[in-house]
MIKE-725377 format. One record per residue (C-alpha): residue number from 1; residue in one letter; z, y, x. Coordinates in steps of 0.25 Angstrom, whole numbers, plus 5000, padded with zeros to 4 digits. Example, Ala and Ser with C-alpha at 12.3 -4.5 7.8 and 13.67 -1.06 7.14 Angstrom:
<pts>
@n:1; res:a; pz:5031; py:4982; px:5049
@n:2; res:s; pz:5029; py:4996; px:5055
</pts>
This chain:
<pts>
@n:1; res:x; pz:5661; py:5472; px:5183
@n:2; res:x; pz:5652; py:5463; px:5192
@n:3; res:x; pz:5641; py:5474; px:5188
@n:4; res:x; pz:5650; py:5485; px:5194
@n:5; res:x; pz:5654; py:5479; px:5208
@n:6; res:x; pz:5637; py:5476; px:5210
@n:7; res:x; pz:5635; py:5488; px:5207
@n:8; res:x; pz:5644; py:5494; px:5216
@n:9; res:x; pz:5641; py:5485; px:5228
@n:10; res:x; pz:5626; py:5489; px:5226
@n:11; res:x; pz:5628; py:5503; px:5227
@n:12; res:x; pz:5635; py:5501; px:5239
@n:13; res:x; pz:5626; py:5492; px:5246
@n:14; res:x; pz:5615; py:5501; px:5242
@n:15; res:x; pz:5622; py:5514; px:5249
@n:16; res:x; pz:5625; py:5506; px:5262
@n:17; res:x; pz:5610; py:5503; px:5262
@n:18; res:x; pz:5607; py:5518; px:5259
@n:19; res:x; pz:5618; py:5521; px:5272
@n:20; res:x; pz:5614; py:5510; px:5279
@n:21; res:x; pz:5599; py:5514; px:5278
@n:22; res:x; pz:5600; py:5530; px:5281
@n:23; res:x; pz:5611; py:5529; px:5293
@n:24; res:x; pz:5604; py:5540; px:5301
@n:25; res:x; pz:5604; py:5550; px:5288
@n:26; res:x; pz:5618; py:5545; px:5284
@n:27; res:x; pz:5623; py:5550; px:5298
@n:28; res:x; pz:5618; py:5562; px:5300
@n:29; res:x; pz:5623; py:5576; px:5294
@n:30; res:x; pz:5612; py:5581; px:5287
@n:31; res:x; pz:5616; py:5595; px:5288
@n:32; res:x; pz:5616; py:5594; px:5304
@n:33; res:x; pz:5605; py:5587; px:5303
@n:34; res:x; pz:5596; py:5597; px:5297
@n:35; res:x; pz:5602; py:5608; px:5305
@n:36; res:x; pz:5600; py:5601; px:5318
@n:37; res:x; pz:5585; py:5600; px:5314
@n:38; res:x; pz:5582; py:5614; px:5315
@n:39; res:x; pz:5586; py:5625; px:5326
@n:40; res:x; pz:5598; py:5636; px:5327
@n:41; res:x; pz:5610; py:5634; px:5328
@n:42; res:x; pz:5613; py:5641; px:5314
@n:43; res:x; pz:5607; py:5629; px:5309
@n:44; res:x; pz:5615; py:5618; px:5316
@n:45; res:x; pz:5629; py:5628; px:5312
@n:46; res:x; pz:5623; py:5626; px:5297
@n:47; res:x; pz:5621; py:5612; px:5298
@n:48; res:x; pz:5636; py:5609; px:5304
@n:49; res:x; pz:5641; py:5619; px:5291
@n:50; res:x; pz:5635; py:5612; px:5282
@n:51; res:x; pz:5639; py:5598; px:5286
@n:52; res:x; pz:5652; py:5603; px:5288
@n:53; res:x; pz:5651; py:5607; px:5273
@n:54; res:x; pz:5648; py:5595; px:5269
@n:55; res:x; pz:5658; py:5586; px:5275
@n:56; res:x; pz:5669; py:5596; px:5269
@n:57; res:x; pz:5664; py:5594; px:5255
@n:58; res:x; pz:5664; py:5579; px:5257
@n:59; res:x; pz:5678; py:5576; px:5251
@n:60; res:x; pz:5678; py:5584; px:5242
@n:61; res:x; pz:5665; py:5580; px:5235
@n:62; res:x; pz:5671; py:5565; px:5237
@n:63; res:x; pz:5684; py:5567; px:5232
@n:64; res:x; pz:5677; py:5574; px:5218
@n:65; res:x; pz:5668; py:5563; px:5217
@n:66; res:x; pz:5679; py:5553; px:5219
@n:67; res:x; pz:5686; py:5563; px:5210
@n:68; res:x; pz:5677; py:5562; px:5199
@n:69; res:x; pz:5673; py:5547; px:5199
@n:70; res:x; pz:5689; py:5544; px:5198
@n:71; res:x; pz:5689; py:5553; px:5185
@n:72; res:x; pz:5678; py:5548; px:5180
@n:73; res:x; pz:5683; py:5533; px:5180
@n:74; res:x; pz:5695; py:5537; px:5174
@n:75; res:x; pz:5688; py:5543; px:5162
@n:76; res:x; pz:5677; py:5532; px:5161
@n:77; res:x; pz:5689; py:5524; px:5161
@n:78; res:x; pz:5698; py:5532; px:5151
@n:79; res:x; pz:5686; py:5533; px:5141
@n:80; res:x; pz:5683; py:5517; px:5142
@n:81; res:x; pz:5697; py:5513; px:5139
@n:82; res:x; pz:5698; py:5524; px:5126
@n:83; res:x; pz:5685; py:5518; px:5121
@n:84; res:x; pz:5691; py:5503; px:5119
@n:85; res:x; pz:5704; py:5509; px:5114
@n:86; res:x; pz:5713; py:5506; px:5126
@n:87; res:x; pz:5724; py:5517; px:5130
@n:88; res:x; pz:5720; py:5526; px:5140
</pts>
């Protein structure tokens, strides 16, 4: 159990390094970014779009992931306690 709880405080250490170190990509949007970099306005009206998109689908793709790791325990779970013979 010791194992688990390093593990787990390493990986979160090591992604407040990562954020810590790439602050300046981390904050800005990408998609702006990059349409900001070349001219026309069709390209800035793109870039807004597409960051637009990609705050919408946020909660979504978190709520399937948290989705899918909740089933997923409960089925590594349910197939543990069937191998030693306990009720499910």
């Amino acid at each position: 159990m010791v194992d688990l709880k390093m593990k787990l405080k390493l990986k979160l250490l090591f992604l407040y390094l990562f954020f810590l170190m790439n602050q300046g990509a981390i904050f800005a949007c990408p998609a702006c970014k990059d349409a900001l970099g070349t001219e026309g306005a069709l390209s800035l009206a793109r870039g807004y779009f597409l960051s637009i998109m990609m705050m919408l689908s946020l909660p979504f793709i978190l709520t399937g992931t948290l989705a899918f790791l909740i089933v997923r325990t409960y089925q590594r779970k349910k197939k543990i306690l069937e191998s030693v013979g306990a009720p499910v």
